[in-house]
C-alpha positions as CSV (number, residue, x, y, z in Angstrom):
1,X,4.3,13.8,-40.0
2,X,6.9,16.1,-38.0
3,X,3.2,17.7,-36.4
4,X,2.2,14.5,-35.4
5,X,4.7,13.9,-33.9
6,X,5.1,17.2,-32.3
7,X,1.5,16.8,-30.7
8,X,2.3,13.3,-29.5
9,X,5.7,14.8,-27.7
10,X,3.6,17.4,-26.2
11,X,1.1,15.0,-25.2
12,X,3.7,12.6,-23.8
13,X,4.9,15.5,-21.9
14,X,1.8,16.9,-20.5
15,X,1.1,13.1,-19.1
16,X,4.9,12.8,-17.2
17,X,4.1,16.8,-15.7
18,X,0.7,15.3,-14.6
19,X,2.2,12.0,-13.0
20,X,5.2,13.7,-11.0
21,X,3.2,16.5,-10.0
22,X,0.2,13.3,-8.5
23,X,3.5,12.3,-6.8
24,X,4.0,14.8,-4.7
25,X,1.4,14.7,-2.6
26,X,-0.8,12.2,-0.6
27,X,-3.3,10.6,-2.3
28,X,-6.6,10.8,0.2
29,X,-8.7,10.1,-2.8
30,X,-8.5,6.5,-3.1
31,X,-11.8,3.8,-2.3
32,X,-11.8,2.5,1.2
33,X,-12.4,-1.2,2.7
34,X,-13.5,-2.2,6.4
35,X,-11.3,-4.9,7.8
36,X,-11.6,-6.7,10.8
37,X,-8.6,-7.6,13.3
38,X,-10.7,-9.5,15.6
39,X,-12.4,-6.8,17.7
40,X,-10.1,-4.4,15.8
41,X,-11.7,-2.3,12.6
42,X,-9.6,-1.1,10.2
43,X,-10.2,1.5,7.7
44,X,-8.0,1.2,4.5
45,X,-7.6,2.7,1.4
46,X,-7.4,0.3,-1.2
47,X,-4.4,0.8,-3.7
48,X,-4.8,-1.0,-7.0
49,X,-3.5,0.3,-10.1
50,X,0.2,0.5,-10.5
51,X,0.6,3.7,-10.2
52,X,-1.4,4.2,-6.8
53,X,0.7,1.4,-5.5
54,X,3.6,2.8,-6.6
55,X,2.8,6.1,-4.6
56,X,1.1,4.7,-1.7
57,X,1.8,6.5,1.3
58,X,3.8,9.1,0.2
59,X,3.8,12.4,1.4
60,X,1.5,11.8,4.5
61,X,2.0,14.0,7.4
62,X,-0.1,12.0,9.8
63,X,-2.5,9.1,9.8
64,X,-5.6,7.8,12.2
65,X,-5.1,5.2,14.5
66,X,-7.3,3.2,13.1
67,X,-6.4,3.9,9.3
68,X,-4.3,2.0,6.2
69,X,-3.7,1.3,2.7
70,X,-4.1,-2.2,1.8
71,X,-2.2,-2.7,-1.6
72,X,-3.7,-5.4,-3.8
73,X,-1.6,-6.9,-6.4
74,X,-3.3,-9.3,-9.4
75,X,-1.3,-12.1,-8.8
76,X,0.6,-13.2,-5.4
77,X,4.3,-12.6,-5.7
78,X,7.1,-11.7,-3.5
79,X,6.3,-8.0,-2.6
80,X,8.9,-5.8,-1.8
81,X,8.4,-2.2,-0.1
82,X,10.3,0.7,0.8
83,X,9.6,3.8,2.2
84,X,10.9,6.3,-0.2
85,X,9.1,9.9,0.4
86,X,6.8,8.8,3.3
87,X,7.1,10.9,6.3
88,X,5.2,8.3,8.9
89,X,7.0,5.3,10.3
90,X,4.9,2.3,9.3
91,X,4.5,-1.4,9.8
92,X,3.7,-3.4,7.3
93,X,1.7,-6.6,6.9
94,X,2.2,-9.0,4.3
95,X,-0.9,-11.4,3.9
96,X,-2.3,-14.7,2.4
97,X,-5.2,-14.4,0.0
98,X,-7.2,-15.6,3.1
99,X,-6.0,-12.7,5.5
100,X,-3.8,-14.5,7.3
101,X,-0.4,-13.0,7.7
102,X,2.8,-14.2,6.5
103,X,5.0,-11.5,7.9
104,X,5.0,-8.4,9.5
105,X,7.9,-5.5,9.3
106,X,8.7,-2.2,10.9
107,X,9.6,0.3,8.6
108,X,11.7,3.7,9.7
109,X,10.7,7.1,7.4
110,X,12.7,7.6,4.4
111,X,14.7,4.9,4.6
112,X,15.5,4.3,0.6
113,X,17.9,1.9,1.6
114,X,15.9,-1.3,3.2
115,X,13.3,-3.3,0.8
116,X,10.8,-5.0,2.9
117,X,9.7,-8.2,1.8
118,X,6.7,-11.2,1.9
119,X,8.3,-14.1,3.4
120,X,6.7,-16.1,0.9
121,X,3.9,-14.8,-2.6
122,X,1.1,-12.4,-1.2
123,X,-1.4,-10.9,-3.6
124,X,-2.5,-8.5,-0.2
125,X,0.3,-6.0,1.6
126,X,-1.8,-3.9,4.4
127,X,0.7,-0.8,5.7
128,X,-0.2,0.3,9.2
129,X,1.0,3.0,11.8
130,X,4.4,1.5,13.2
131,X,3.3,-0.5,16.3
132,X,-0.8,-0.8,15.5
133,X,0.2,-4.6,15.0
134,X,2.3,-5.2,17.9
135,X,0.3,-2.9,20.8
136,X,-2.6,-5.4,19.8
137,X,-0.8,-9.0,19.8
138,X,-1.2,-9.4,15.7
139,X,1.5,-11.9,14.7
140,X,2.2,-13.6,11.7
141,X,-0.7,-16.4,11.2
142,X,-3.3,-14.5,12.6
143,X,-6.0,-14.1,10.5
144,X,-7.9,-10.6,9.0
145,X,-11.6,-10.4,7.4
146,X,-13.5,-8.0,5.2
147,X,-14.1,-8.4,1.8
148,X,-11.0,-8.9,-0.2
149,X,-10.7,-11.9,1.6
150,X,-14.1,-13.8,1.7
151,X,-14.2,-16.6,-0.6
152,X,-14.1,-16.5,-4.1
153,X,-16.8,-18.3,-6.2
């Protein structure tokens, strides 16, 4: 009994070291979607599981222009978002299982102090360079494509 439950402490261990150590640093890794912004493309890496989410941007020293995460949640909630450990000032789309957007927020570095929220449930939250939005006239209602949004069957 007392080895069993040495080895599952040990294991429990090895897991937490392996999770905090993911932490600290970017994850470049993750699968990438093409979205459209009217003439705009957009390549994002797509965060799904909670703990890619959870990471997100972190530790990024710089970013492409033309380059995102877009965050997909199971079920549309009220997201909420902060910028703990991520270097790059960001802005931050929240969006309607269509693409349309339902709010858009600046979002200074570090700030730990300022949650960022959906204006209403969103199952999609698509993090951007701070300003990509803006220099191009994207406003809440406007409307992205690609595939997370096409219609379901």
């Amino acid at each position: 009994m007392m080895i069993a439950l040495r080895c599952a402490f040990a294991l429990l261990l090895v897991l937490l070291t392996t999770l905090a150590a993911a932490q600290d640093r970017p994850q470049l890794d993750l699968p990438v979607v093409q979205l459209q912004a009217g003439m705009h493309n957009i390549r994002a890496q797509v965060a799904r599981s909670v703990n890619e989410r959870a990471t997100g941007l972190m530790h990024r020293a710089d970013m492409p222009q033309h380059e995102g995460m877009l965050f997909v949640f199971e079920q549309p909630s009220v997201q909420c978002f902060w910028m703990r450990n991520t270097l790059l000032p960001l802005s931050i789309a929240f969006l309607a299982d269509d693409g349309s957007i339902v709010n858009i927020r600046d979002m200074k570095p570090l700030d730990e102090q300022t949650q960022h929220c959906s204006d209403k449930p969103v199952r999609y939250v698509l993090e951007m360079n701070q300003g990509w939005f803006a220099k191009r006239a994207i406003k809440p209602g406007f409307k992205l494509t690609g595939a997370p949004f096409a219609p379901r069957q």
